[in-house]
KOLKOL-141919 format. One record per residue (C-alpha): residue number from 1; residue in three letters; x, y, z. Coordinates in pm, whole numbers, plus 50000, padded with zeros to 5 digits. Example, Ala and Ser with C-alpha at 12.3 -4.5 7.8 and 13.67 -1.06 7.14 Angstrom:
! KOLKOL-141919
R  nr rest     x     y     z
R   1  Ala 51230 49550 50780
R   2  Ser 51367 49894 50714
This chain:
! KOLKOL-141919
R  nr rest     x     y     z
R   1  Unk 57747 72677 56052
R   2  Unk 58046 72526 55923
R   3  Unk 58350 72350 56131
R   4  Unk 58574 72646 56109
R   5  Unk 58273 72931 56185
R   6  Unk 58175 72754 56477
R   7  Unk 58545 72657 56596
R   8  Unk 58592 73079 56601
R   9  Unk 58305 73149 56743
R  10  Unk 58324 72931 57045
R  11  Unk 58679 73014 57102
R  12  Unk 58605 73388 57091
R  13  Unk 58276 73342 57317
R  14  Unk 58462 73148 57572
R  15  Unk 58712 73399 57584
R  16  Unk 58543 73722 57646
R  17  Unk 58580 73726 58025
R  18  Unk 58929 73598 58050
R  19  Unk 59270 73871 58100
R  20  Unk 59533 73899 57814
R  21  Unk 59728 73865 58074
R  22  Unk 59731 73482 58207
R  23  Unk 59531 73201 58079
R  24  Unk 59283 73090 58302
R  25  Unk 59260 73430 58521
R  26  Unk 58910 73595 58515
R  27  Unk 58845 73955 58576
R  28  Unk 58710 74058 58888
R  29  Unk 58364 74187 58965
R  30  Unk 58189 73940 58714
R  31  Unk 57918 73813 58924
R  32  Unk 57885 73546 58666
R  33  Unk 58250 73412 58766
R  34  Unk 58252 73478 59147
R  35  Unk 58393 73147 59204
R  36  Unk 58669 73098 58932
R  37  Unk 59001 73149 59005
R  38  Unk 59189 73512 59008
R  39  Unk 59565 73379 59007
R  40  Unk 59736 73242 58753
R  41  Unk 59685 72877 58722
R  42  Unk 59959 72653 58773
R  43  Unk 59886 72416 58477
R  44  Unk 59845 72561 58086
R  45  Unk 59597 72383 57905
R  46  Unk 59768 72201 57616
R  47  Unk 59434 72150 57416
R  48  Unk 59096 72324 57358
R  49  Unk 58837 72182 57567
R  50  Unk 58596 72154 57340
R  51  Unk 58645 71854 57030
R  52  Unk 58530 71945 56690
R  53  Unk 58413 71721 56361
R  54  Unk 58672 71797 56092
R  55  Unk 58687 71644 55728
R  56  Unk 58905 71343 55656
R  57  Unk 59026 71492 55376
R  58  Unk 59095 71836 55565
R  59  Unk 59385 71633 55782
R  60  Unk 59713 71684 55644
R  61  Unk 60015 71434 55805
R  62  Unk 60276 71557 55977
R  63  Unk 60522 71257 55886
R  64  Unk 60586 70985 55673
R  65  Unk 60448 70646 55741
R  66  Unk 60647 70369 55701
R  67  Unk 60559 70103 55377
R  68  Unk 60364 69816 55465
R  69  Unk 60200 69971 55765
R  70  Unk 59872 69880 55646
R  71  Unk 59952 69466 55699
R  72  Unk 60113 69524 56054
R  73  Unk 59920 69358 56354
R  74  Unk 59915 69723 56539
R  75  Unk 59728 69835 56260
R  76  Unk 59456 69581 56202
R  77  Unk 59389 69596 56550
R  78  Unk 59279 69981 56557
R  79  Unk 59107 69884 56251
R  80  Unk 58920 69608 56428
R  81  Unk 58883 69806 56732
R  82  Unk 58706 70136 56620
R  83  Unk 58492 69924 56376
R  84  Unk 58355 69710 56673
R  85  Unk 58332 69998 56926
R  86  Unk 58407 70347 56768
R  87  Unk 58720 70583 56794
R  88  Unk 58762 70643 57157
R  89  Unk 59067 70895 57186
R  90  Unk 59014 71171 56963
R  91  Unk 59315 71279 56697
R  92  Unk 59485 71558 56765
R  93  Unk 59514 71880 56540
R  94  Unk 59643 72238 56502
R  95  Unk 59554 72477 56222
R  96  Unk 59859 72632 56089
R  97  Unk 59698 72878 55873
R  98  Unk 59385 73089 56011
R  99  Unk 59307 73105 55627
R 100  Unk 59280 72774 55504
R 101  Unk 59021 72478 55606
R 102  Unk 59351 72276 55678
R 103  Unk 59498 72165 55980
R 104  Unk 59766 71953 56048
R 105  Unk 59765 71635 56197
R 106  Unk 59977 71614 56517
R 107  Unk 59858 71227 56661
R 108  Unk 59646 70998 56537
R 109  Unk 59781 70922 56149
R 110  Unk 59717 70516 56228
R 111  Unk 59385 70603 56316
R 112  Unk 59262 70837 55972
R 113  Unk 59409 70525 55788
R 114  Unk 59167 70339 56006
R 115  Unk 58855 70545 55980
R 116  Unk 58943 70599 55593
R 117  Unk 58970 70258 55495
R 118  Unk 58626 70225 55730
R 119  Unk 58450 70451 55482
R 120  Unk 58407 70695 55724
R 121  Unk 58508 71054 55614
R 122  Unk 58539 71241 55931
R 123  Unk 58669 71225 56287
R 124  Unk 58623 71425 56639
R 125  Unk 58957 71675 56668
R 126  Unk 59104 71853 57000
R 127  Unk 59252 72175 56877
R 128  Unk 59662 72199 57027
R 129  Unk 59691 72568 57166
R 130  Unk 60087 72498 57086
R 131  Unk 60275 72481 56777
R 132  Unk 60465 72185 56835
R 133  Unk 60492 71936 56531
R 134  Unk 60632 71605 56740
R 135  Unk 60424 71326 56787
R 136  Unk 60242 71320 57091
R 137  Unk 60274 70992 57156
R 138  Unk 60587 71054 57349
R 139  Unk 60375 71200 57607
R 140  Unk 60097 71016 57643
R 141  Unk 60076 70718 57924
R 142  Unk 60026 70411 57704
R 143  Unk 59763 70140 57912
R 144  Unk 60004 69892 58120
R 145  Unk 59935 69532 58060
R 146  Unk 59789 69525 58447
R 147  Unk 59553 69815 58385
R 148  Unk 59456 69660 58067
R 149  Unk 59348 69317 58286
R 150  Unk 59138 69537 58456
R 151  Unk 58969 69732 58227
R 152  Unk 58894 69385 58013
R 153  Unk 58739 69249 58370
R 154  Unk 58561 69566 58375
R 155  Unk 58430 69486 58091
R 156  Unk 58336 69175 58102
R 157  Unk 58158 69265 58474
R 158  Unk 57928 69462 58218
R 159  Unk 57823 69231 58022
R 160  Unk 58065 69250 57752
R 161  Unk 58151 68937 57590
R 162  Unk 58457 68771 57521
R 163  Unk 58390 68684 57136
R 164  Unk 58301 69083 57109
R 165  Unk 58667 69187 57299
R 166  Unk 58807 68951 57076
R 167  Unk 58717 69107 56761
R 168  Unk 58757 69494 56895
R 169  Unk 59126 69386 56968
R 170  Unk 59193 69153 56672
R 171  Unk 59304 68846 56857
R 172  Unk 59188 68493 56896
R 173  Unk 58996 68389 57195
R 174  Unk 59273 68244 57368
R 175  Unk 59461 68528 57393
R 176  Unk 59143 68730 57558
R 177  Unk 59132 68460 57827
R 178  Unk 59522 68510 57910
R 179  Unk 59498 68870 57935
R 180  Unk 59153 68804 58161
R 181  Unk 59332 68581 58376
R 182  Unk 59697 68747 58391
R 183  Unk 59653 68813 58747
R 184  Unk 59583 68446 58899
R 185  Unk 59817 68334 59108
R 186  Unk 60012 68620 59160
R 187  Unk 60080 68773 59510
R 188  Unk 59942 69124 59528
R 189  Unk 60347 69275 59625
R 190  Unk 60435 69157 59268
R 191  Unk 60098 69303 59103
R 192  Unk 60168 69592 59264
R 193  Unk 60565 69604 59078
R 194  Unk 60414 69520 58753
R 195  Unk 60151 69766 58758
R 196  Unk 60275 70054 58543
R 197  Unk 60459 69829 58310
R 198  Unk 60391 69672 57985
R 199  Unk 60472 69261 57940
R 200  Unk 60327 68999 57776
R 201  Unk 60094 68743 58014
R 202  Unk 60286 68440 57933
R 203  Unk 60504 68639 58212
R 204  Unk 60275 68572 58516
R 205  Unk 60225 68243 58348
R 206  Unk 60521 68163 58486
R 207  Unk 60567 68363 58772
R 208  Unk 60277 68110 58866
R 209  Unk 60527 67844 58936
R 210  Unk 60699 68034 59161
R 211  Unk 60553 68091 59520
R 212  Unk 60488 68433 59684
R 213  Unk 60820 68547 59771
R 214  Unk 61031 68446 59483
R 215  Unk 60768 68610 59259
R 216  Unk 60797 68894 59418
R 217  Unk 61196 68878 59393
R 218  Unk 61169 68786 59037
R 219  Unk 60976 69080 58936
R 220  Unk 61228 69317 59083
R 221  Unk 61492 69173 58917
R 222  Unk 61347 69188 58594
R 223  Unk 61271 69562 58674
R 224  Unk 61660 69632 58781
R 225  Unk 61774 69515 58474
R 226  Unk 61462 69676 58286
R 227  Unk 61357 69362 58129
R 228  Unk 61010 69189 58164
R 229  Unk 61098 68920 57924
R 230  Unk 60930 68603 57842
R 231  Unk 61284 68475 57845
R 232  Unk 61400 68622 58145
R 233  Unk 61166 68507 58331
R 234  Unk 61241 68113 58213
R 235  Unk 61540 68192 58367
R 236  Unk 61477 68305 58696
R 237  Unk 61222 68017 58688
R 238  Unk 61487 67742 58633
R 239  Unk 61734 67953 58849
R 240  Unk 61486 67858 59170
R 241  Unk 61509 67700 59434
R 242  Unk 61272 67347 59442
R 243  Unk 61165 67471 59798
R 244  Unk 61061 67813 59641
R 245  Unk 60875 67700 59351
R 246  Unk 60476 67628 59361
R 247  Unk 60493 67378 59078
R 248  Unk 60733 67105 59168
R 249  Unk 60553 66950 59484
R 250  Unk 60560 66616 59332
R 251  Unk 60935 66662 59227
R 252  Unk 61103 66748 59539
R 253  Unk 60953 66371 59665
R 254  Unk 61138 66253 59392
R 255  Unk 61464 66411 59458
R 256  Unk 61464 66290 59798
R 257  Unk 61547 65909 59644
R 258  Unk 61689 66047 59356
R 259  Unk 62123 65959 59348
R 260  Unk 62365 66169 59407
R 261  Unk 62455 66211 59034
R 262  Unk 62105 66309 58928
R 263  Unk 62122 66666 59142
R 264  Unk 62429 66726 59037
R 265  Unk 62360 66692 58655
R 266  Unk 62061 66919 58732
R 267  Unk 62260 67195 58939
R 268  Unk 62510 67232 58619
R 269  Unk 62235 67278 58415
R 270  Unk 62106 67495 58604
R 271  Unk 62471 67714 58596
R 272  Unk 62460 67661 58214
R 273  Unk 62111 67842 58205
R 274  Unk 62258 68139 58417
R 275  Unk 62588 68122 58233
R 276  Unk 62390 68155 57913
R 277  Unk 62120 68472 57998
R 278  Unk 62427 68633 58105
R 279  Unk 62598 68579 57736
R 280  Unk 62276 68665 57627
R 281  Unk 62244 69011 57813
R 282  Unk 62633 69078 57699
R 283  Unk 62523 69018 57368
R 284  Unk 62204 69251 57366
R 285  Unk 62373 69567 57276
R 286  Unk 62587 69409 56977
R 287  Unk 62208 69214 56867
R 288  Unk 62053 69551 56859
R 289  Unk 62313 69711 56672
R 290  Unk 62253 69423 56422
R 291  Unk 61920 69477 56383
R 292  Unk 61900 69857 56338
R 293  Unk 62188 69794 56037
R 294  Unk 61921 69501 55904
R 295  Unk 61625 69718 55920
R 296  Unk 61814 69993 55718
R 297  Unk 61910 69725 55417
R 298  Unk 61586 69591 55398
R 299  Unk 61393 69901 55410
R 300  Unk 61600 70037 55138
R 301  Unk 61575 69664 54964
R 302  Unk 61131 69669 55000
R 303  Unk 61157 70018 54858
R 304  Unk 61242 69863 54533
R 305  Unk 60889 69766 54342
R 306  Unk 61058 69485 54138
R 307  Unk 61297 69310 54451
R 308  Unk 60966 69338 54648
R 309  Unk 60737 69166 54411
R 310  Unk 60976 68877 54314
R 311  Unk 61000 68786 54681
R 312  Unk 60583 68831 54751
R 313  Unk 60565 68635 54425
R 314  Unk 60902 68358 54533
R 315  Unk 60868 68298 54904
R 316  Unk 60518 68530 55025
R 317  Unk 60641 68397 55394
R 318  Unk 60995 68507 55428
R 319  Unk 60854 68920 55270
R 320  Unk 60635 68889 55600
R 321  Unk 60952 68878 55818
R 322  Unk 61134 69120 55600
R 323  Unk 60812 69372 55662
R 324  Unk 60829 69263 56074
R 325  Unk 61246 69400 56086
R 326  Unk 61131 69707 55886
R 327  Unk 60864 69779 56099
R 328  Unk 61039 69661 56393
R 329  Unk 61075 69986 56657
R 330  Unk 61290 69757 56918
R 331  Unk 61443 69414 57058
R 332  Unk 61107 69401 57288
R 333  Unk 60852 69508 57031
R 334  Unk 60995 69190 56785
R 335  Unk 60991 68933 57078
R 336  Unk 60632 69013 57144
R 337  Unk 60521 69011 56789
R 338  Unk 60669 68709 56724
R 339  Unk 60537 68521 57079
R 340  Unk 60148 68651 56958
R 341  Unk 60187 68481 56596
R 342  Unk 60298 68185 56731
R 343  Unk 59965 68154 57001
């Protein structure tokens, strides 16, 4: 039985005992449904429950995919991910047309790209029971970085090793034992602030030099101004007190016979540090500004064949951070690509 046959079969055989009416009410006196629910439900299913095997080929995209795509780090990672453990979320579809094998691709255009350039030449679908064309990646709960520790522990608990999470997330070793160890030495108040957010580990690496409390305090600062930052937290970490960090026990013997002008030079640098994140968070808006107006001109400049292949030819190095602004979705995203090339 074909894709499509089966698909309309299923729908119409799950459907024979439910009311016009509501979605999810059942008709009374079925002795088969005694126990299913005779209200209206308060929740609509958004997809079909079942997930069918549709053609490669059969996906049409609902948008345009940016050029150079294919050479991002996002990308090679689903690449290296479904090849080492399979295609976990399935993409998501609707079939505009009951009278074409077509159907339109609503998420998961990254992940065809994938499984195409994989040789593989089709791909479990959900069916959407709504017509709505916008990605839906705006509503789906990305993995925090916390929940991400745990599912890698998890993993690992299993038997899974590190060299084999490594390759199904394309990063180096290293980078698997930061994000395996992200939650050492951090007091379980803080863990529990951080928990739905996203943030790269060199964060808690240094929230580690602070003690319980001031991590704690940190983290909601950086929340307030909605900024887990690398950067801002070097600055809260040289903002703190001796007495309330965990990594300058040897120091603060130090400062006791240090002179007079030695704390003093180091409490104006530490003004100058808070005098310049504040310039810096001033400045953000104006920086951004700047860098949606440089991701236009370049854009426009890559989509020129002969400007792009005298600078891949010229200087290879500076058309990979050309291709990083283009593909650049914000301030955060560029920080973070730019702290994992340099680990």
């Amino acid at each position: 039985m074909s894709t499509q046959a089966q698909h309309q079969s299923n729908t119409h055989s799950g459907k024979q005992n439910l009311s016009e009416m509501y979605p999810g009410i059942y008709q009374r006196g079925s002795d088969e449904h005694h126990n299913l629910p005779t209200a209206p439900l308060n929740t609509l299913l958004g997809f079909e429950m079942e997930t069918y095997q549709i053609p490669l080929d059969s996906l049409l995209p609902s948008k345009k995919l940016p050029d150079g795509l294919m050479s991002t780090r996002k990308y090679k990672q689903v690449v290296s991910s479904i090849n080492e453990i399979g295609l976990i979320e399935p993409l998501s579809v609707i079939r505009p047309d009951k009278q074409k094998s077509e159907y339109l691709l609503l998420d998961g255009h990254l992940r065809v790209l994938a499984l195409k350039e994989l040789g593989l030449s089709e791909a479990p679908c959900l069916f959407a029971r709504d017509d709505e064309t916008y990605t839906y990646n705006h509503r789906i709960n990305r993995l925090s970085t916390v929940q991400e520790h745990y599912m890698l522990r998890r993993a690992i608990d299993r038997g899974v090793s590190k060299e084999r999470l490594a390759r199904a997330f394309n990063v180096n070793l290293s980078s698997i034992n930061r994000r395996v160890n992200l939650l050492q030495g951090i007091c379980p108040d803080a863990v529990n602030l951080l928990q739905d957010h996203q943030f790269t580990p060199d964060v808690t690496r240094i929230l580690r030099s602070m003690k319980a409390a001031r991590q704690v305090e940190a983290v909601e600062l950086m929340l307030a101004s909605q900024s887990i930052t690398v950067a801002h937290a070097e600055a809260l970490l040289k903002a703190t007190p001796p007495e309330q960090r965990a990594d300058v026990k040897e120091q603060v013997k130090e400062k006791k016979a240090a002179p007079i002008e030695q704390l003093v030079k180091l409490e104006k640098e530490m003004s100058q540090v808070q005098d310049q994140y504040k310039e810096a968070e001033s400045n953000y808006g104006s920086d951004l500004l700047n860098l949606m107006v440089a991701k236009g001109y370049l854009t426009k400049l890559l989509h020129n064949p002969a400007v792009k292949s005298y600078v891949n030819k010229n200087e290879p190095e500076i058309l990979s951070h050309f291709e990083l602004v283009v593909n650049t979705t914000s301030m955060e995203e560029a920080m973070s690509e730019q702290d994992s090339k340099e680990h």
